[in-house]
C-alpha positions in Angstrom: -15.8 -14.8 22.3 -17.7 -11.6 22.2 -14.1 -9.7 22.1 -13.5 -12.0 19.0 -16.3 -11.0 16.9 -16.1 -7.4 18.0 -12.6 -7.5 16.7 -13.7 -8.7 13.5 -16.5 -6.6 12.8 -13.8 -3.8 13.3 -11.5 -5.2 11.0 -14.4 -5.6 8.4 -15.4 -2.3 8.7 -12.0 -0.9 8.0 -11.5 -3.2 5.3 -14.5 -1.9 3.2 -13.9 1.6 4.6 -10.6 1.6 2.3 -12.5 0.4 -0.4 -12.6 -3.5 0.1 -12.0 -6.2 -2.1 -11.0 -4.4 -5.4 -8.7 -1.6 -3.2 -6.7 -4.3 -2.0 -6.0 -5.9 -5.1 -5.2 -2.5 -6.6 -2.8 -2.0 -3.6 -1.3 -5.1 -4.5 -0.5 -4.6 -7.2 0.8 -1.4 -6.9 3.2 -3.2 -4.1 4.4 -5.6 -6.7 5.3 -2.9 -9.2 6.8 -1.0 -6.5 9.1 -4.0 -5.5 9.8 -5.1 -9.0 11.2 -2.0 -9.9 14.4 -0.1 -9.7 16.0 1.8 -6.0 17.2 0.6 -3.0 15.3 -1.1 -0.2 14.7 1.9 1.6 13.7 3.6 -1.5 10.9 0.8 -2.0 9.8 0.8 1.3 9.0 4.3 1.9 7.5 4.4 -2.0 5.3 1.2 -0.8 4.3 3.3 2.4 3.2 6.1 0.2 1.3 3.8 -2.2 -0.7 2.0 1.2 -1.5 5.8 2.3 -4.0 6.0 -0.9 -6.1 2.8 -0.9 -6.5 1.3 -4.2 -5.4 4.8 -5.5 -4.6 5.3 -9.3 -2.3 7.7 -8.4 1.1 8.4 -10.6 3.1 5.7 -11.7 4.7 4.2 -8.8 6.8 1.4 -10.2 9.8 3.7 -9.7 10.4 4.8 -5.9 11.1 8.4 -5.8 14.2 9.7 -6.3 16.3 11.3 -3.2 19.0 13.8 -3.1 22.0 12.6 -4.7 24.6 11.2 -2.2 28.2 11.8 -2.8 
């Protein structure tokens, strides 16, 4: 059980080394704005990649995934 609690202590640490409780709720909700807007799936997935790159960022408005080159 040692390898358990080691393993959770880890996780812990990382948790509140992105900012804990109040980053992740800002991430979520980033997340929702980022799947409740407009693009394709791939579009949200790489904007929702960018958004979990920042923890609990209040970076630029990210409810519109980034526009790609144009296809034709």
């Amino acid at each position: 059980m040692a390898g358990l609690s080691s393993l959770a202590d880890k996780a812990r640490e990382m948790f509140n080394k992105r900012g804990g409780t109040d980053a992740a709720k800002e991430d979520l909700q980033e997340l929702k704005d980022i799947q409740a807007g407009e693009g394709s799936l791939s579009d949200k997935a790489k904007a929702a990649v960018d958004a979990l790159k920042d923890p609990g960022a209040q970076g630029p408005d990210r409810s519109e995934p980034p526009k790609g080159p144009e296809r034709r």
